[in-house]
ZAMARGU-4260 file (C-alpha; in steps of 0.2 Angstrom, whole numbers, plus 5000, padded with zeros to 4 digits):
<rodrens>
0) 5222/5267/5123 | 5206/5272/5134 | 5215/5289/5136 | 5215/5296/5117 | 5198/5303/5118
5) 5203/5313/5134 | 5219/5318/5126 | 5212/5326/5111 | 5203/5336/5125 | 5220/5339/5134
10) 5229/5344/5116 | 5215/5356/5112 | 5215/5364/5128 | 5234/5366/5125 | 5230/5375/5109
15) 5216/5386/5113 | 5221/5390/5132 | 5203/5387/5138 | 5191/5372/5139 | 5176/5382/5136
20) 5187/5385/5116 | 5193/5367/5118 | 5176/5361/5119 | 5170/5369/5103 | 5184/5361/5094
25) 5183/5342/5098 | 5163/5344/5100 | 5162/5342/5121 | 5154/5350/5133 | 5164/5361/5143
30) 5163/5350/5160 | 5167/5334/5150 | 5183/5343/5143 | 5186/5348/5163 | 5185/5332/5167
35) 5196/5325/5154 | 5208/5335/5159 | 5207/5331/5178 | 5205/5311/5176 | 5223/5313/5165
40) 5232/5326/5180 | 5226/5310/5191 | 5237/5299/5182 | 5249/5311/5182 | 5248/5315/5197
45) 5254/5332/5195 | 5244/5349/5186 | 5246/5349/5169 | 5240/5367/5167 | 5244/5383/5176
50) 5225/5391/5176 | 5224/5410/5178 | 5215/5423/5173 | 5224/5424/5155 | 5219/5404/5153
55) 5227/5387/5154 | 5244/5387/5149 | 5251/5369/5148 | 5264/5368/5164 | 5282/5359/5160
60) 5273/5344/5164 | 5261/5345/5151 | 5272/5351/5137 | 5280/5334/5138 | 5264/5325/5136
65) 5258/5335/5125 | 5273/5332/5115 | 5272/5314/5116 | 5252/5316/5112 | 5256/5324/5097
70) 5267/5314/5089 | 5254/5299/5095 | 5242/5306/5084 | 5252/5310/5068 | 5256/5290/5069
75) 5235/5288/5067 | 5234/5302/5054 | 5247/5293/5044 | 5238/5275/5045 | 5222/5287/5042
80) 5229/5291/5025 | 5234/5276/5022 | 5221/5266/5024 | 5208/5279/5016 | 5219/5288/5004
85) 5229/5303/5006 | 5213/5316/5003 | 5207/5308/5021 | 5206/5327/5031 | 5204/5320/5049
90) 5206/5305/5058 | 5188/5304/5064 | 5188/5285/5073 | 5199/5291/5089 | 5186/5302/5096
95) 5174/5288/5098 | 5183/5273/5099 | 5182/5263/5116 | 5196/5256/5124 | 5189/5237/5121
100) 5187/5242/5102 | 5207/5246/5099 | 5214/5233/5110 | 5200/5219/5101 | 5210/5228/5081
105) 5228/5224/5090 | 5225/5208/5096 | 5217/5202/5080 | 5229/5208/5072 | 5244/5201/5081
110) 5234/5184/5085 | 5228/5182/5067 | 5212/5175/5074 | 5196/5181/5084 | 5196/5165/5096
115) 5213/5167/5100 | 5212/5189/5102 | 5199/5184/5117 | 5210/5174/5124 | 5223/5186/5123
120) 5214/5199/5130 | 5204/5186/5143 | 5189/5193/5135 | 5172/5179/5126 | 5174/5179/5111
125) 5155/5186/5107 | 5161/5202/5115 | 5179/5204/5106 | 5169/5201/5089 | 5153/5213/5093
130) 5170/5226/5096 | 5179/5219/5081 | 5162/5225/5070 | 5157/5241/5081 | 5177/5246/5074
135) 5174/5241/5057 | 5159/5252/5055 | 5165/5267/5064 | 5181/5266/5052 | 5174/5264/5038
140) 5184/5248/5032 | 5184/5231/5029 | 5196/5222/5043 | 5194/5207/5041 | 5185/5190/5034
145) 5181/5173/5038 | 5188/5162/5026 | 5177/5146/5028 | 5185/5141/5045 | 5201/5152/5044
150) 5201/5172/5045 | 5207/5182/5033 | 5214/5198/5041 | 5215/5215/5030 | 5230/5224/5025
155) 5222/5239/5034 | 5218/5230/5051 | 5238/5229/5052 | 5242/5248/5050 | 5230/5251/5061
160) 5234/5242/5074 | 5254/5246/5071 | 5248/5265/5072 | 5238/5262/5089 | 5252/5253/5097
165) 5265/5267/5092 | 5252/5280/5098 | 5251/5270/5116 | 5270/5268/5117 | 5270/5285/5115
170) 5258/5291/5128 | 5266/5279/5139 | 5282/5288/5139 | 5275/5305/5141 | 5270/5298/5157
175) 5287/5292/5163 | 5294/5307/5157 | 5282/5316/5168 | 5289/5306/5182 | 5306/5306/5177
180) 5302/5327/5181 | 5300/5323/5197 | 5314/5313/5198 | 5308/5294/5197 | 5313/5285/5184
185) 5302/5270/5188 | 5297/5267/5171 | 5299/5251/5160 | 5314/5245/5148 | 5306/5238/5134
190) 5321/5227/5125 | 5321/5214/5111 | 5336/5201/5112 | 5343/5191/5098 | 5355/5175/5102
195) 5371/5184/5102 | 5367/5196/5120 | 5356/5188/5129 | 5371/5178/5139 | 5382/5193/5144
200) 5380/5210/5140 | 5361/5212/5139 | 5359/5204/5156 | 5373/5217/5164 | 5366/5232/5158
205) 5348/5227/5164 | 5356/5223/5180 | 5368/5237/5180 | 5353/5251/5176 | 5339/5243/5187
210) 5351/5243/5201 | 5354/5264/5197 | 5335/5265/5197 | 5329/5253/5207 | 5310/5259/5204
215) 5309/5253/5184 | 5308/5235/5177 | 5313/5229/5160 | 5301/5219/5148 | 5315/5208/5138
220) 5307/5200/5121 | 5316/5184/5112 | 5313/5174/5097 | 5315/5176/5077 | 5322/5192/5071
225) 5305/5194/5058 | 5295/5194/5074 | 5304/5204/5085 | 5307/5216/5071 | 5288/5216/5070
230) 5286/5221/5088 | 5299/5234/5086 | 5289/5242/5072 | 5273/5242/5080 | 5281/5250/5096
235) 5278/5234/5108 | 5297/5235/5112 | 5309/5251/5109 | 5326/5242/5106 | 5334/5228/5097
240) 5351/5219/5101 | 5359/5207/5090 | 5366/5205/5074 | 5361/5219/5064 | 5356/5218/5045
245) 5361/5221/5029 | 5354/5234/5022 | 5342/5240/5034 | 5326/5233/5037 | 5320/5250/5031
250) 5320/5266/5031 | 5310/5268/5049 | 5323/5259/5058 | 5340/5266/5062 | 5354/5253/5066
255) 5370/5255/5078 | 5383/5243/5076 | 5391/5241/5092 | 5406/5229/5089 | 5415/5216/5077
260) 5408/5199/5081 | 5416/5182/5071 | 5409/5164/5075 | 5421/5149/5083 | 5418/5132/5084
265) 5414/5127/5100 | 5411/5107/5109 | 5412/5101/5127 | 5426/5103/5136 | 5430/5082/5134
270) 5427/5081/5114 | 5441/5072/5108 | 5446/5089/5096 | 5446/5099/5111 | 5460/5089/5117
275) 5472/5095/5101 | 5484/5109/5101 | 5480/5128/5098 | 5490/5125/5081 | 5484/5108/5076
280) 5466/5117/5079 | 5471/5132/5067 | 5475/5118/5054 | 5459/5112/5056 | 5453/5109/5034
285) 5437/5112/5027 | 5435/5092/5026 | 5436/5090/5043 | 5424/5104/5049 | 5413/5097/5035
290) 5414/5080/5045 | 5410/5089/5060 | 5391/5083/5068 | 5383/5103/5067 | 5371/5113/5080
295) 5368/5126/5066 | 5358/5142/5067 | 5345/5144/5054 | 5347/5147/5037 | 5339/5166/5037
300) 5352/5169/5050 | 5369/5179/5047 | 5379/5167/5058 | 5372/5155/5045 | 5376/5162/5028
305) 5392/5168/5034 | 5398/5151/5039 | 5388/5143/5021 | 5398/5156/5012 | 5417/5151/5022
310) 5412/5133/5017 | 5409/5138/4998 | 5424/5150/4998 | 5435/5136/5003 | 5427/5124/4989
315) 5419/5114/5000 | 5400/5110/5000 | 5389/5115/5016 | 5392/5104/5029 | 5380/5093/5039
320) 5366/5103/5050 | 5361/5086/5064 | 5350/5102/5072 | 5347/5118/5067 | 5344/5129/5083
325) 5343/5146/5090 | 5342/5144/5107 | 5359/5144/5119 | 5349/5133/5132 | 5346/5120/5120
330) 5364/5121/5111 | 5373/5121/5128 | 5363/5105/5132 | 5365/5095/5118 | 5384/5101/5117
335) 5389/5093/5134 | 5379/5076/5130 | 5386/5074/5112 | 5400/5075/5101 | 5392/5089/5092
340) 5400/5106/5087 | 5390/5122/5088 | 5394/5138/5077 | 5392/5153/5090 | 5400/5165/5098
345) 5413/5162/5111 | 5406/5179/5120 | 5389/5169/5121 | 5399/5155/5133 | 5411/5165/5142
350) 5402/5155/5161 | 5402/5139/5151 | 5421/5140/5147 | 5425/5147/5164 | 5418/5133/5173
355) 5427/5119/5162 | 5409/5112/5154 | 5415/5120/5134 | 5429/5122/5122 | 5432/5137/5109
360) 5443/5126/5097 | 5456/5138/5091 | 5454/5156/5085 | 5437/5162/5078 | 5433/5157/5059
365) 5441/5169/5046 | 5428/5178/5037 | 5413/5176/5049 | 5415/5194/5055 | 5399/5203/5057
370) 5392/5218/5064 | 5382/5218/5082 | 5372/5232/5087 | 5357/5240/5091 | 5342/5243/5079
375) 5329/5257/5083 | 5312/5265/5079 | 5321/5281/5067 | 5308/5291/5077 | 5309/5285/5094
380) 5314/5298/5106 | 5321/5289/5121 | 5316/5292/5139 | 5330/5295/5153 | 5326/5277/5157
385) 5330/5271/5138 | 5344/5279/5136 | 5353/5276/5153 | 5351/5259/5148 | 5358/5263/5130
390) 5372/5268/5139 | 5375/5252/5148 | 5372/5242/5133 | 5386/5254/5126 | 5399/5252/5141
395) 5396/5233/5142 | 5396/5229/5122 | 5414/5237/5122 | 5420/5226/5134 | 5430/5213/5129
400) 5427/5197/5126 | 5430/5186/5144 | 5434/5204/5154 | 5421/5200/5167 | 5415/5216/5166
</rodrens>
């Protein structure tokens, strides 16, 4: 975020071939564009002009970052509109922004609270709000409030801070794509996970595309969809595996559904159902899942309306949630310590069942199908790193259930 004053330097420079014309235009002197332009080739680490006697003509090194700075600055143009109305002609707050300024907007936005966006930044807290105010004023907006002791953040304060996010991810990818031209895809896979991958195939196609390239890392993102759905939109994670939703979020994310997936009923491997026959188990009625002690995945869930819907289908009423629960650690635990029954996936405890500790109990529950996949920014344009690991993802999502693969 520090670079986007030197960038508008870089992208005019691109446009008018010289820093002496590039300087006119983002109102420079012709040394500082210079120097804009050699502190960004440092990061590089390679020219990002060919300079003649014709001019500088961006190399193919700068193309793609200035590609990527491009679309980072139509995503602050469009939050420029929106928060000032769409007769706003330029986005004036970039070009004198300071690096502390947009980070203090993101936290505060993401924290909800100026004590807690110093923390998070590891900053005082007099400095984050002297940064908070310096923003306000140069943007022209009210961003946020105290409410007696609460604070009150503003609509606004949110689009900005989803529009500097994006514009970072952005930059951040032209340089790994400017590494990736030289070969090293050493950048990072930025991956949300909902329940249904994190067990099997999400760890495999990490594993299987960092050991390809052993010179990237991953950054792996759990908890409620709402929130990880946040961070997708604001450009914190590129991908989203899991259950995909119905309709779409939106029209700015783009959903793939991988596979089929349906919901079994799974206990330890000693529960006293577990110990009844593949066709007493597809007798099981209604009543007796109804009777069953439940480890049931919240309400907003698919996996949970889907199962509340086979209940209701089946006239009978929903049956006994003893803990609502997300998380497999927790689930598996209770499981082998109780005579609970879990609604999952059996692909969630393919190691579980192998190694005798839990039962699937019969064949999958009719009805409970439902789609897993991946869920995308619709504007994203994926690294070499992303979308290697797309393709794992793909290869290892088609395999079935149990394979090992």
């Amino acid at each position: 975020m520090e670079n986007l004053r030197r960038l508008r330097a870089f992208v005019a420079t691109c446009d008018c071939g010289s820093a002496a014309q590039a300087a006119r235009r983002v109102h420079l002197s012709q040394p500082a564009v210079s120097a804009a332009i050699a502190a960004l080739e440092r990061l590089a680490e390679v020219p990002l002009f060919a300079r003649g006697n014709r001019g500088m003509t961006p190399t193919a090194a700068g193309l793609l970052l200035l590609t990527r700075a491009r679309t980072g600055f139509a995503h602050l143009e469009t939050a420029a509109a929106q928060v000032h109305g769409r007769g706003f002609a330029s986005v004036r707050w970039p070009r004198f922004a300071t690096g502390v300024q947009l980070r203090a907007l993101c936290a505060l936005a993401e924290t909800r609270g100026v004590s807690s966006a110093a923390r998070a930044l590891g900053l005082a807290q007099p400095s984050v709000h002297r940064a908070l105010r310096s923003f306000e004023a140069l943007v022209g907006v009210a961003l946020w409030r105290r409410a007696g002791a609460a604070i009150e953040v503003a609509p606004e304060a949110a689009v900005l801070a989803r529009a500097i996010n994006l514009c970072a991810s952005e930059i951040r990818m032209g340089f790994e794509e400017i590494r990736e031209l030289r070969g090293q895809l050493d950048g990072t896979v930025r991956v949300g996970a909902l329940p249904m991958p994190r067990s099997a195939w999400l760890p495999r196609s990490l594993a299987a595309t960092l050991t390809v390239h052993p010179g990237a890392d991953a950054q792996v993102l759990d908890g409620p969809y709402e929130n990880q759905l946040a961070a997708l939109r604001n450009g914190q994670i590129d991908v989203l595996l899991g259950a995909l939703r119905f309709p779409a979020p939106g029209p700015d994310v783009i959903q793939e559904p991988l596979f089929d997936d349906s919901l079994s009923i799974v206990v330890r491997a000693d529960h006293p159902l577990a110990v009844r026959s593949d066709a007493a188990l597809r007798s099981l009625t209604t009543a007796e899942l109804r009777a069953l002690a439940w480890l049931l995945p919240p309400l907003a869930t698919p996996a949970r309306q889907t199962f509340e819907r086979y209940m209701a289908r089946n006239g009978a009423s929903p049956a006994r949630c003893a803990v609502e629960c997300n998380s497999l650690v927790t689930i598996r635990s209770l499981l082998l310590r109780s005579d609970y029954a879990a609604l999952i996936s059996a692909r969630q405890i393919e190691f579980e069942v192998a190694l005798g500790e839990l039962a699937v109990l019969g064949p999958p529950i009719a009805g409970t199908a439902h789609p897993i996949g991946i869920a995308m920014r619709r504007a994203l344009q994926p690294t070499a790193l992303l979308r290697a690991f797309l393709r794992e993802v793909r290869r290892f999502a088609a395999a079935p259930a149990g394979s090992g693969n």
